[in-house]
PyMOL Python script that loads the backbone (N, CA, C, O; Angstrom):
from pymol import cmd

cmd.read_pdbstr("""\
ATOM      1  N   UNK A   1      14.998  90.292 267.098  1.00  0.00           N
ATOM      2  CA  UNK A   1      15.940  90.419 268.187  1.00  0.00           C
ATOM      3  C   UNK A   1      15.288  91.271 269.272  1.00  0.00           C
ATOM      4  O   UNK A   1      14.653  92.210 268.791  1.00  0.00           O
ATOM      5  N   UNK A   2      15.273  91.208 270.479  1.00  0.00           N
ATOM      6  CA  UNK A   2      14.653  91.621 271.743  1.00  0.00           C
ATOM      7  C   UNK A   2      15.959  92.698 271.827  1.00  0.00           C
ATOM      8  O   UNK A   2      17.150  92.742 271.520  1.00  0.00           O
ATOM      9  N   UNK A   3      14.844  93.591 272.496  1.00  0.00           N
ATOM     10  CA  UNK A   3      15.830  95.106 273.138  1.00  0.00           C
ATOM     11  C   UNK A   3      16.944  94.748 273.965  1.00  0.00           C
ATOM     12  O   UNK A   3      18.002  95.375 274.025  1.00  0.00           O
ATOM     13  N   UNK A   4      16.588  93.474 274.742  1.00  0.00           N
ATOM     14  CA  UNK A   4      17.846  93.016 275.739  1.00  0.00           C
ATOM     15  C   UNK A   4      18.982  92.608 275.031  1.00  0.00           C
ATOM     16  O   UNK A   4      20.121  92.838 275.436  1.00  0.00           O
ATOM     17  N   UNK A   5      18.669  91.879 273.755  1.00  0.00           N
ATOM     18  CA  UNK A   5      19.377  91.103 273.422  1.00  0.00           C
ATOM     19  C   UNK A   5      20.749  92.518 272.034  1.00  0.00           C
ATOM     20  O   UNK A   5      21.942  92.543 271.731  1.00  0.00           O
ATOM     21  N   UNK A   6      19.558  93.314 271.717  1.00  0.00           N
ATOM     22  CA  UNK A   6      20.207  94.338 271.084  1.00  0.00           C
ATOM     23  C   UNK A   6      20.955  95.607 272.193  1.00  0.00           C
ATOM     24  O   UNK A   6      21.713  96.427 271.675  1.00  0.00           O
ATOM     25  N   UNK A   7      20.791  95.649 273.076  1.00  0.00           N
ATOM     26  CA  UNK A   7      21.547  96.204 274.266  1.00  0.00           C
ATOM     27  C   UNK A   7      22.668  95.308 274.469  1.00  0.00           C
ATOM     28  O   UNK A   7      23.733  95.788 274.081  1.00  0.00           O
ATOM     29  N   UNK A   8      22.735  94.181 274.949  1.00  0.00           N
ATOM     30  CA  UNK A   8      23.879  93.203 274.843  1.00  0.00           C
ATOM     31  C   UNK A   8      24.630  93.751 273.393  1.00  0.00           C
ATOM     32  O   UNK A   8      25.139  94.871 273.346  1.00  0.00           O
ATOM     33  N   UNK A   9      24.631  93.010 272.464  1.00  0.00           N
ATOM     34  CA  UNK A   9      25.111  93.306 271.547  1.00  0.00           C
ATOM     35  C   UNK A   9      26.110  94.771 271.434  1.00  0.00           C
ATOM     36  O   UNK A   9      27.280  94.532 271.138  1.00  0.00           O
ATOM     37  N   UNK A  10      25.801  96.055 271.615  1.00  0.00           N
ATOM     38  CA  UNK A  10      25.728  96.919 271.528  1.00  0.00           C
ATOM     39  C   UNK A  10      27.171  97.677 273.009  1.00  0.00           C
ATOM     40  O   UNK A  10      28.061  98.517 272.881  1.00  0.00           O
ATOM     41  N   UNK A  11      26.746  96.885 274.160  1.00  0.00           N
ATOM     42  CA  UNK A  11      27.469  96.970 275.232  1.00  0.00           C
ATOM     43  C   UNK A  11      29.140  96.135 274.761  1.00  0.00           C
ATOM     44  O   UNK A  11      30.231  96.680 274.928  1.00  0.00           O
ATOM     45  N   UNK A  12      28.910  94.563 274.092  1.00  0.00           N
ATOM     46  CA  UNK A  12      29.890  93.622 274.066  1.00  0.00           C
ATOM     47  C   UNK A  12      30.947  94.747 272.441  1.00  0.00           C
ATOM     48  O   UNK A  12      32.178  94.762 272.407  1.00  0.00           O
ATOM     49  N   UNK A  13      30.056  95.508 271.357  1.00  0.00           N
ATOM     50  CA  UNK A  13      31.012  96.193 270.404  1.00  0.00           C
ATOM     51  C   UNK A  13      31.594  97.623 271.496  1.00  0.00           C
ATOM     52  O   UNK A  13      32.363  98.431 270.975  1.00  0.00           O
ATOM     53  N   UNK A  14      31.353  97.740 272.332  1.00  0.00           N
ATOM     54  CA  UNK A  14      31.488  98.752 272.862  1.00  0.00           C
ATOM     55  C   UNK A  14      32.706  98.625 273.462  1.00  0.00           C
ATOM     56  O   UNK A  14      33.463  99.589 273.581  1.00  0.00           O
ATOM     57  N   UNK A  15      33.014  97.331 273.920  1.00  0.00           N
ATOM     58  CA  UNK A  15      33.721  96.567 275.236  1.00  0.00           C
ATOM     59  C   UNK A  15      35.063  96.048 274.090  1.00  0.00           C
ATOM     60  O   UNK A  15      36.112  95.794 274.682  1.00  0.00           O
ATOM     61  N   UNK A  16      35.113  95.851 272.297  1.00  0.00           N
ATOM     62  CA  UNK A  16      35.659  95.645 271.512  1.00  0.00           C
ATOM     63  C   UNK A  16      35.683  94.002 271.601  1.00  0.00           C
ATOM     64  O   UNK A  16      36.713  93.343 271.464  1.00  0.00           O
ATOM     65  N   UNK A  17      34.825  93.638 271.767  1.00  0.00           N
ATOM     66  CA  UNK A  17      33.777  92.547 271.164  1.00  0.00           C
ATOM     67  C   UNK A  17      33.589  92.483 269.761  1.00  0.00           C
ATOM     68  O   UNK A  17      32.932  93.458 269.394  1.00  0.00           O
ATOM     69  N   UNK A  18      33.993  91.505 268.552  1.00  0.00           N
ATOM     70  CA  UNK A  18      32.953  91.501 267.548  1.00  0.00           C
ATOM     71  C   UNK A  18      32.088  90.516 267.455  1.00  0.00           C
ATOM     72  O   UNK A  18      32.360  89.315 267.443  1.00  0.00           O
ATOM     73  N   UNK A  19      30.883  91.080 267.380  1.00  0.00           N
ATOM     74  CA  UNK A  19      29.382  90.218 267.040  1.00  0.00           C
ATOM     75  C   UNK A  19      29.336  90.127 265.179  1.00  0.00           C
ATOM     76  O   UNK A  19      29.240  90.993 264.310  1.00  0.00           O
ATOM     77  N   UNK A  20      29.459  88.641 265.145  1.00  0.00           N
ATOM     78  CA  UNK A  20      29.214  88.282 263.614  1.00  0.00           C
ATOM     79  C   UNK A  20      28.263  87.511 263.324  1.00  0.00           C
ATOM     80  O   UNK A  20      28.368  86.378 263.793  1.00  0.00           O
ATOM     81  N   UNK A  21      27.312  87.739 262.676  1.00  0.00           N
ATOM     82  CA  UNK A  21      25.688  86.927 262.427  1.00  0.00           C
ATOM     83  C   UNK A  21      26.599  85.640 261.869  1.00  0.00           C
ATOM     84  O   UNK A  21      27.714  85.822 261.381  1.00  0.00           O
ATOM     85  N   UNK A  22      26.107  84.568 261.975  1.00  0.00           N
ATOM     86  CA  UNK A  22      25.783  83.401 261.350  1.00  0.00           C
ATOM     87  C   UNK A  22      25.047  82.833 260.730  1.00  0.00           C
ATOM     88  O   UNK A  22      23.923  83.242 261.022  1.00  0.00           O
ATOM     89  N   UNK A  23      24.991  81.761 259.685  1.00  0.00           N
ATOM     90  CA  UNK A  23      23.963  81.551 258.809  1.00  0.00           C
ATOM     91  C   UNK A  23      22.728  81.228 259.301  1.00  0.00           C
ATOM     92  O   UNK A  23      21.809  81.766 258.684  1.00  0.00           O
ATOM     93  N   UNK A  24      22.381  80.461 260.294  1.00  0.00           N
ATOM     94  CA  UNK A  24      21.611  79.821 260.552  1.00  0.00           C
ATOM     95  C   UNK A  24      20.709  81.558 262.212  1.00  0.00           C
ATOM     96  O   UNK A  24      20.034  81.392 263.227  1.00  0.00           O
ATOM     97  N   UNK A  25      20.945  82.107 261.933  1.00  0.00           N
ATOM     98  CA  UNK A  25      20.503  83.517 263.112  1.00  0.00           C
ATOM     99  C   UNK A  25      21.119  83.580 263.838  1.00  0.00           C
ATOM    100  O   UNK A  25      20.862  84.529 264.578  1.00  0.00           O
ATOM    101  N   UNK A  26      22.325  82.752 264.244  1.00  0.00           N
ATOM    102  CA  UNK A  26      22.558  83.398 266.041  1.00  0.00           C
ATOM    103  C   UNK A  26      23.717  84.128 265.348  1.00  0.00           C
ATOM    104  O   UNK A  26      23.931  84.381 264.163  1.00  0.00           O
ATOM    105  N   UNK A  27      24.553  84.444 266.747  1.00  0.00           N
ATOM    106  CA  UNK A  27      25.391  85.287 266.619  1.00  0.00           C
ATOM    107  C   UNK A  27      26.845  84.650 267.475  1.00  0.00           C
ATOM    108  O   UNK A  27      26.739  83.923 268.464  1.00  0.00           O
ATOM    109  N   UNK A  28      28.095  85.051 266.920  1.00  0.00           N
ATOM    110  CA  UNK A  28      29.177  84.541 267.165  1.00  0.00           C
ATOM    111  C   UNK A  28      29.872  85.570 267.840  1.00  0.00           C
ATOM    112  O   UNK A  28      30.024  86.643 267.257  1.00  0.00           O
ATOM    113  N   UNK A  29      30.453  85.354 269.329  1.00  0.00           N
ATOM    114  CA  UNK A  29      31.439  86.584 269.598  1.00  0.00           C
ATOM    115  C   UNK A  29      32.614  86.526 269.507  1.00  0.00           C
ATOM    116  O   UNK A  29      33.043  85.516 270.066  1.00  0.00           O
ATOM    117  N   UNK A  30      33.232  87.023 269.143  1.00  0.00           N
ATOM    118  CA  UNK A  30      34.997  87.114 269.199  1.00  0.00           C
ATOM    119  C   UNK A  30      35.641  88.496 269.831  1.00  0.00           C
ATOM    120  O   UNK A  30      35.285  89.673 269.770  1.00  0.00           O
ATOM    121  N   UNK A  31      36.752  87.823 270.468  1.00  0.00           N
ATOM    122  CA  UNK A  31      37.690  88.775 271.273  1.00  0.00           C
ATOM    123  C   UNK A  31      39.026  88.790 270.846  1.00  0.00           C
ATOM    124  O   UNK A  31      39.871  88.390 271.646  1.00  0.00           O
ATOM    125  N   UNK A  32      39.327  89.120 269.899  1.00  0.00           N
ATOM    126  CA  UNK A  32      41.211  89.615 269.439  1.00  0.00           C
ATOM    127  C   UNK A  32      41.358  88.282 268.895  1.00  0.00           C
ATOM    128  O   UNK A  32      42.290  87.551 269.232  1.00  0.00           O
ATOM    129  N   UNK A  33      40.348  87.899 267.951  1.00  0.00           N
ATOM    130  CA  UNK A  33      40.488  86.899 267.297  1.00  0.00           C
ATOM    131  C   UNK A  33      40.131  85.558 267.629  1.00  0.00           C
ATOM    132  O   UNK A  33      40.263  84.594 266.875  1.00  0.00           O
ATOM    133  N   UNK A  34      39.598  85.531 268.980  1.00  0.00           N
ATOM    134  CA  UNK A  34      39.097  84.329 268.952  1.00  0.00           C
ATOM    135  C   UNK A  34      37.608  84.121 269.594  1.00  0.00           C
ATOM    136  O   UNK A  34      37.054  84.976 270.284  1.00  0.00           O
ATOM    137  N   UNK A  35      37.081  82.926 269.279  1.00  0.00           N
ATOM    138  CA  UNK A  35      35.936  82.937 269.321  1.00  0.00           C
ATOM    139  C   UNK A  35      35.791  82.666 271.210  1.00  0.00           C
ATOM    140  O   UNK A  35      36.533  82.070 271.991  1.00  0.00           O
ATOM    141  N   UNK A  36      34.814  83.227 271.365  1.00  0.00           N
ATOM    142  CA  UNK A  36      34.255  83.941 273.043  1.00  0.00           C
ATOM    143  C   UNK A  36      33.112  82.392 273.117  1.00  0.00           C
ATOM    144  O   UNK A  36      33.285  81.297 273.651  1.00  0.00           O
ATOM    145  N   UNK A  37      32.033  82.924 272.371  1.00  0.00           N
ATOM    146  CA  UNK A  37      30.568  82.279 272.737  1.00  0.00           C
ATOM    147  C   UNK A  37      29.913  82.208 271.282  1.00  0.00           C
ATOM    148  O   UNK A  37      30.450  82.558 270.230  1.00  0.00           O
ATOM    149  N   UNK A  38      28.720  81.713 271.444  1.00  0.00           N
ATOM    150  CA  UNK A  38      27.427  81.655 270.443  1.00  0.00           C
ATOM    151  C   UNK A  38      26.182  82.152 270.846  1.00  0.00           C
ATOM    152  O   UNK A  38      25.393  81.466 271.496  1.00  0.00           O
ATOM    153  N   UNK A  39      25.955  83.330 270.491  1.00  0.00           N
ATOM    154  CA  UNK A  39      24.343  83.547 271.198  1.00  0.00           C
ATOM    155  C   UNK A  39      23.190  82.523 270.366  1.00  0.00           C
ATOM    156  O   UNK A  39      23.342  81.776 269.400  1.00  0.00           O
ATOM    157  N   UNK A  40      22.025  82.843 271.175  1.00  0.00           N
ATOM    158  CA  UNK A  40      21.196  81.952 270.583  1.00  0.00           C
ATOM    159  C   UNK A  40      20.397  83.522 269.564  1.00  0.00           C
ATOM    160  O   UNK A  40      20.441  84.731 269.792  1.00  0.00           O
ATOM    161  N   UNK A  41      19.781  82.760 268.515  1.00  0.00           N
ATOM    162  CA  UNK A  41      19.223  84.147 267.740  1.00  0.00           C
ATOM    163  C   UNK A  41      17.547  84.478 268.505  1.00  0.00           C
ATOM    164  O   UNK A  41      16.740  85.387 268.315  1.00  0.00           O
ATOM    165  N   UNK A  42      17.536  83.673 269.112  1.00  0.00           N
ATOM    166  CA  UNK A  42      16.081  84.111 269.805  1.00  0.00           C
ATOM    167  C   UNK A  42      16.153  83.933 271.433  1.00  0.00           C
ATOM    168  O   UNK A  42      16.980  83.263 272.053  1.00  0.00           O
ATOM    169  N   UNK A  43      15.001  84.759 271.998  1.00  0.00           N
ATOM    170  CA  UNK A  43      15.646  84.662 273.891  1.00  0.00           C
ATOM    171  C   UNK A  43      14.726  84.341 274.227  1.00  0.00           C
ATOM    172  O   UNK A  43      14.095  85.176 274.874  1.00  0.00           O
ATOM    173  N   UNK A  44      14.011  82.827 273.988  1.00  0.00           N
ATOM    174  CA  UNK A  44      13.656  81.595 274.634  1.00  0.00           C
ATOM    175  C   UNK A  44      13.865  81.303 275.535  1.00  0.00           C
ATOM    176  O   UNK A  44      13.100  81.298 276.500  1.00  0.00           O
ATOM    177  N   UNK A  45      15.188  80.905 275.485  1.00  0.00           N
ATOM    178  CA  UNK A  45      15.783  80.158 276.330  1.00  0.00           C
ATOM    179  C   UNK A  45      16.153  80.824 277.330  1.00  0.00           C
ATOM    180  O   UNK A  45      16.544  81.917 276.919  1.00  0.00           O
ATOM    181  N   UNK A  46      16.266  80.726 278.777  1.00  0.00           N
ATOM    182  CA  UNK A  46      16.741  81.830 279.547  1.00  0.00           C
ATOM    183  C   UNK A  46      18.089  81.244 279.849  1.00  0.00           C
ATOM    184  O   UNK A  46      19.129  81.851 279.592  1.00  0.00           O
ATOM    185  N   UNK A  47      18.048  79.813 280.512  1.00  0.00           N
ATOM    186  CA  UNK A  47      19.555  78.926 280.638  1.00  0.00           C
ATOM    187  C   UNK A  47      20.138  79.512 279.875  1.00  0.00           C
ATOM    188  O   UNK A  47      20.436  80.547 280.472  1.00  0.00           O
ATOM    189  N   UNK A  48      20.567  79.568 278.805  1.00  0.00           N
ATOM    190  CA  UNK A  48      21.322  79.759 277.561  1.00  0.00           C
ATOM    191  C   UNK A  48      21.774  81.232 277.640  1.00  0.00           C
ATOM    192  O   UNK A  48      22.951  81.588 277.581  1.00  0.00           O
ATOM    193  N   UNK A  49      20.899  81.904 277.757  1.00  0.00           N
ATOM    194  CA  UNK A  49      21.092  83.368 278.166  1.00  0.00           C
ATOM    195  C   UNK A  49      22.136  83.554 279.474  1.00  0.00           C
ATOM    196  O   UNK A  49      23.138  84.261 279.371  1.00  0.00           O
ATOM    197  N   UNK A  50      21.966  83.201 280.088  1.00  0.00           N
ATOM    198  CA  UNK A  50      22.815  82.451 281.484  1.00  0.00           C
ATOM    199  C   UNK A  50      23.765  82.047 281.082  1.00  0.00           C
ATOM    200  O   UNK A  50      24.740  82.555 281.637  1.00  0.00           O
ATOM    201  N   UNK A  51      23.963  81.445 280.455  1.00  0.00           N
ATOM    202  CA  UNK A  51      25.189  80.673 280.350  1.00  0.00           C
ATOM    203  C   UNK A  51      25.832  81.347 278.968  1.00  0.00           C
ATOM    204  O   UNK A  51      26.921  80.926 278.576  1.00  0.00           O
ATOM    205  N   UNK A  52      25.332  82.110 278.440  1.00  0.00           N
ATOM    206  CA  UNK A  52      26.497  83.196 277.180  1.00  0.00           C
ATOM    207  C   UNK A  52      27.265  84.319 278.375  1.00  0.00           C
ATOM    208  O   UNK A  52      28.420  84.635 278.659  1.00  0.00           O
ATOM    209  N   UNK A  53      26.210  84.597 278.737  1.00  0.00           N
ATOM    210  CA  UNK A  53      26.728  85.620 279.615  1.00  0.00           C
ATOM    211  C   UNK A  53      27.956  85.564 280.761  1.00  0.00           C
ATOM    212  O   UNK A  53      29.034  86.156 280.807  1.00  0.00           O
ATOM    213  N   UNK A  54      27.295  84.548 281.712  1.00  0.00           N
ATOM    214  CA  UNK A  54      28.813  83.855 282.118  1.00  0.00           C
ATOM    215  C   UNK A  54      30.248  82.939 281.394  1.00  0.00           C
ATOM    216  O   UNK A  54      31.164  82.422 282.033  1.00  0.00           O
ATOM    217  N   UNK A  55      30.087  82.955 280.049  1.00  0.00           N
ATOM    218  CA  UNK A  55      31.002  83.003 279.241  1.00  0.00           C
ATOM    219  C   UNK A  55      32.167  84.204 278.714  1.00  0.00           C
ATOM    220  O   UNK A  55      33.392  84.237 278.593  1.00  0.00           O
ATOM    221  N   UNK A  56      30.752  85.371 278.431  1.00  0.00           N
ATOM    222  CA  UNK A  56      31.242  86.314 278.134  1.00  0.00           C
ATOM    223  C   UNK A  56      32.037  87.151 279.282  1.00  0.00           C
ATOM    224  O   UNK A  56      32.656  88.153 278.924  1.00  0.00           O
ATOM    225  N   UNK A  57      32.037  86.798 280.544  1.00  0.00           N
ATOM    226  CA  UNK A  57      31.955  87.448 281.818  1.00  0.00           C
ATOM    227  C   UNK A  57      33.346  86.848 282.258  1.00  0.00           C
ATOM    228  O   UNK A  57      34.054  87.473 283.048  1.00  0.00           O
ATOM    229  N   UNK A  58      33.735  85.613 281.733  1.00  0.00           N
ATOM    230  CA  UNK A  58      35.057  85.177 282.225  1.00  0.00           C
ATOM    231  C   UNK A  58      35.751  85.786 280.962  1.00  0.00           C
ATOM    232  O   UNK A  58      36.980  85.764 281.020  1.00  0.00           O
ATOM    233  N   UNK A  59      35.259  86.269 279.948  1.00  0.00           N
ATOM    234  CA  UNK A  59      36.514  86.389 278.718  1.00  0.00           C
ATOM    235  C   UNK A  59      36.705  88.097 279.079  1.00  0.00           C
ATOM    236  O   UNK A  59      37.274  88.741 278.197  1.00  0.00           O
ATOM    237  N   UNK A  60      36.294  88.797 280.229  1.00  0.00           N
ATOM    238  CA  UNK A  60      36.590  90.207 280.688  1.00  0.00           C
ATOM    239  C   UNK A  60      34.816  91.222 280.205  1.00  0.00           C
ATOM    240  O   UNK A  60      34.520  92.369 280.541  1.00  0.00           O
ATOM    241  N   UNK A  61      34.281  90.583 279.657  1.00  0.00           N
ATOM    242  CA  UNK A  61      33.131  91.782 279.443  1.00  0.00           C
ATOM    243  C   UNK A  61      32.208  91.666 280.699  1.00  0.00           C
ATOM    244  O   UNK A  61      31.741  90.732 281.351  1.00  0.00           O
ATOM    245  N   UNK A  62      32.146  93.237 280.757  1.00  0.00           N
ATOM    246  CA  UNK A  62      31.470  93.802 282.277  1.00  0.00           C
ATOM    247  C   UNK A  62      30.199  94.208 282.199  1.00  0.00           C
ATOM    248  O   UNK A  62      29.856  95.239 281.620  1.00  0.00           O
ATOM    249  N   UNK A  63      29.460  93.449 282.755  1.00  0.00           N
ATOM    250  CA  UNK A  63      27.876  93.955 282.279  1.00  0.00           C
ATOM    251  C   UNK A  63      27.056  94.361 283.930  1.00  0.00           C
ATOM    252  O   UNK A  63      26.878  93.493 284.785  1.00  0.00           O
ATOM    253  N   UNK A  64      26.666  95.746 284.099  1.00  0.00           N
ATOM    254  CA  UNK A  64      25.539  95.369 285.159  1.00  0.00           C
ATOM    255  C   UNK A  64      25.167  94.446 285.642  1.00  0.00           C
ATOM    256  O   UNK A  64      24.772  93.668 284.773  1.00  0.00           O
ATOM    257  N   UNK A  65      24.999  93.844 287.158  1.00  0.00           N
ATOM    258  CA  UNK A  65      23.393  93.006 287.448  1.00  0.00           C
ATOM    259  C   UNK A  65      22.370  93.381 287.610  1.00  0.00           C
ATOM    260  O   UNK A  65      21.443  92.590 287.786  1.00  0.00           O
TER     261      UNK A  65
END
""", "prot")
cmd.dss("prot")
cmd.show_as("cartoon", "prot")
cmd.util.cbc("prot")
cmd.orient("prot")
């Protein structure tokens, strides 16, 4: 997991986010029970990165630009 990606993480439990691993590496977010997004388990991809984030960004979590 990349420092960015463990900073995320870390910001979204902060924000009362839960991050739950999945079998296969990525990670699942949930907000008061329901599911938010899917991270990817590796940061390849940058789209994808992009596009969790503006997921996470309409469900209320506030991140720096």
């Amino acid at each position: 997991m990349s420092s960015d990606q463990r900073k995320l993480e870390k910001a979204l439990k902060e924000q009362g986010f839960e991050v739950v691993p999945t079998k296969n590496g990525h990670k699942t977010v949930y907000k008061d029970g329901r599911r938010i997004t899917t991270m990817a388990g590796t940061p390849s991809d940058t789209r994808s990165a992009k596009n969790t984030l503006a997921d996470l960004r309409r469900a209320g979590f506030q991140w720096p630009r």
